[in-house]
C-alpha positions as CSV (number, residue, x, y, z in Angstrom):
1,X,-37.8,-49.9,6.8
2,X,-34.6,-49.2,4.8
3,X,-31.8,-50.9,5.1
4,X,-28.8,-49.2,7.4
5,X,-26.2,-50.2,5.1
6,X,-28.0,-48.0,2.3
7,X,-28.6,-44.9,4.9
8,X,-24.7,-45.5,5.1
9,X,-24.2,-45.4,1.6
10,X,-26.3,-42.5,0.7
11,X,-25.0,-40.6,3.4
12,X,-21.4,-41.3,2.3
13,X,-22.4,-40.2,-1.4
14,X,-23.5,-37.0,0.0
15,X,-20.4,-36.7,1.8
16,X,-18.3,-37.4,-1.1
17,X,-20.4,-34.9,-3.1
18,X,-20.2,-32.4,-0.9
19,X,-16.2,-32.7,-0.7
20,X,-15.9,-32.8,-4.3
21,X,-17.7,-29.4,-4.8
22,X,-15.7,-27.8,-2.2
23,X,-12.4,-29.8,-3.6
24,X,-13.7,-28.1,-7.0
25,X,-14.7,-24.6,-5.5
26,X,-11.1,-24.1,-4.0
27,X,-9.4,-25.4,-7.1
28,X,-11.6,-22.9,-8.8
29,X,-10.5,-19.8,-6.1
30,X,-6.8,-21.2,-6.8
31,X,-6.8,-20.9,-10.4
32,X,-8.6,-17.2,-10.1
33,X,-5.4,-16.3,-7.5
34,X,-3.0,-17.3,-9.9
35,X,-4.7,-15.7,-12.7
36,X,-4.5,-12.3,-10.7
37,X,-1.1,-12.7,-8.9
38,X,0.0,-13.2,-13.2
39,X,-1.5,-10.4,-13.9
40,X,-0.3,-8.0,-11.2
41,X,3.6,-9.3,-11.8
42,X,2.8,-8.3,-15.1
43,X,1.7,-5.0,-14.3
44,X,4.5,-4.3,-11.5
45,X,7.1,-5.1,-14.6
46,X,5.2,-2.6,-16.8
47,X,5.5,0.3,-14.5
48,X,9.0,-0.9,-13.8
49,X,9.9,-0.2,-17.1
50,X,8.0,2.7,-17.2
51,X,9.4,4.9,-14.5
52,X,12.6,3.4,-16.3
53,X,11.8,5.5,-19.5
54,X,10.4,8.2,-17.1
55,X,14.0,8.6,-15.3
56,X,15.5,8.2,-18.5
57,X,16.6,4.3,-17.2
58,X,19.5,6.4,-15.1
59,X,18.0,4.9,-11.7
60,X,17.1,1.7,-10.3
61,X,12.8,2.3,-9.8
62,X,13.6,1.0,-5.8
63,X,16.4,3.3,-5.3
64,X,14.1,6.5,-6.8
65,X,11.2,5.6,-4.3
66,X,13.8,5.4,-1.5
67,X,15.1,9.1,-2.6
68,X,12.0,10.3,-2.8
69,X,11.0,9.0,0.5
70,X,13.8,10.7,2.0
71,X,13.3,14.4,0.5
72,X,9.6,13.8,1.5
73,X,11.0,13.5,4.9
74,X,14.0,16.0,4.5
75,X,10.9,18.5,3.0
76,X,8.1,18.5,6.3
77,X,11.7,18.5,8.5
78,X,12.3,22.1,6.6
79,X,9.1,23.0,6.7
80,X,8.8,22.4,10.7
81,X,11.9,24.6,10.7
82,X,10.0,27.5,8.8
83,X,7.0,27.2,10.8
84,X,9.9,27.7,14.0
85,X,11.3,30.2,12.0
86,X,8.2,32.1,11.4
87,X,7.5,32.4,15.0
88,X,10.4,33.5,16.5
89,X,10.7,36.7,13.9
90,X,6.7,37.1,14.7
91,X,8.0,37.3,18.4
92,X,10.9,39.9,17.7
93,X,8.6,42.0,15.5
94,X,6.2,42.1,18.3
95,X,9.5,43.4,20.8
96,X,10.4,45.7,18.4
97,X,6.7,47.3,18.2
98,X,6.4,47.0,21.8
99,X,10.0,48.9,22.6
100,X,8.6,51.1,19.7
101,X,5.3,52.4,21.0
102,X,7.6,52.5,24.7
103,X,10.2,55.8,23.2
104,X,7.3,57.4,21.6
């Protein structure tokens, strides 16, 4: 019969070597993260400075998203308003050809 002391052992041993692959496996995950979270502030800045040249460096790159963000919004508002628009002479024109074919 084996000894309990070395089942104790070997089971600590596996339990250690278990730990220290996922110890190792996280610190491996880590060091990918950082690698990407590097690599997309690096990209961010480069299309920072891009839309820079773009504008002509005459607007903050936050500020232009904002603006455009708002005429996005501003543009389906006047758009709604067309469709509105667009109806109501559609209902006039149909009056007018109603009270039309009426006197003849």
């Amino acid at each position: 019969m084996s000894n309990p002391e070395d089942k104790k052992k070997a089971l600590d041993s596996r339990a250690f070597k278990d730990l220290d692959g996922a110890v190792e496996a996280a610190a491996t995950q880590i060091r990918d993260l950082r690698s990407r979270l590097r690599d997309a502030k690096a990209e961010g800045q480069e299309m920072k400075e891009l839309l820079q040249k773009f504008t002509g460096g005459e607007e903050e790159p936050s500020r232009l998203l904002s603006r455009l963000r708002g005429l996005e919004a501003e543009n389906q508002e006047l758009l709604h308003r067309l469709r509105k628009g667009r109806a109501g002479v559609d209902r006039l024109l149909a009056r007018i050809r109603f009270l039309e074919e009426q006197g003849s």
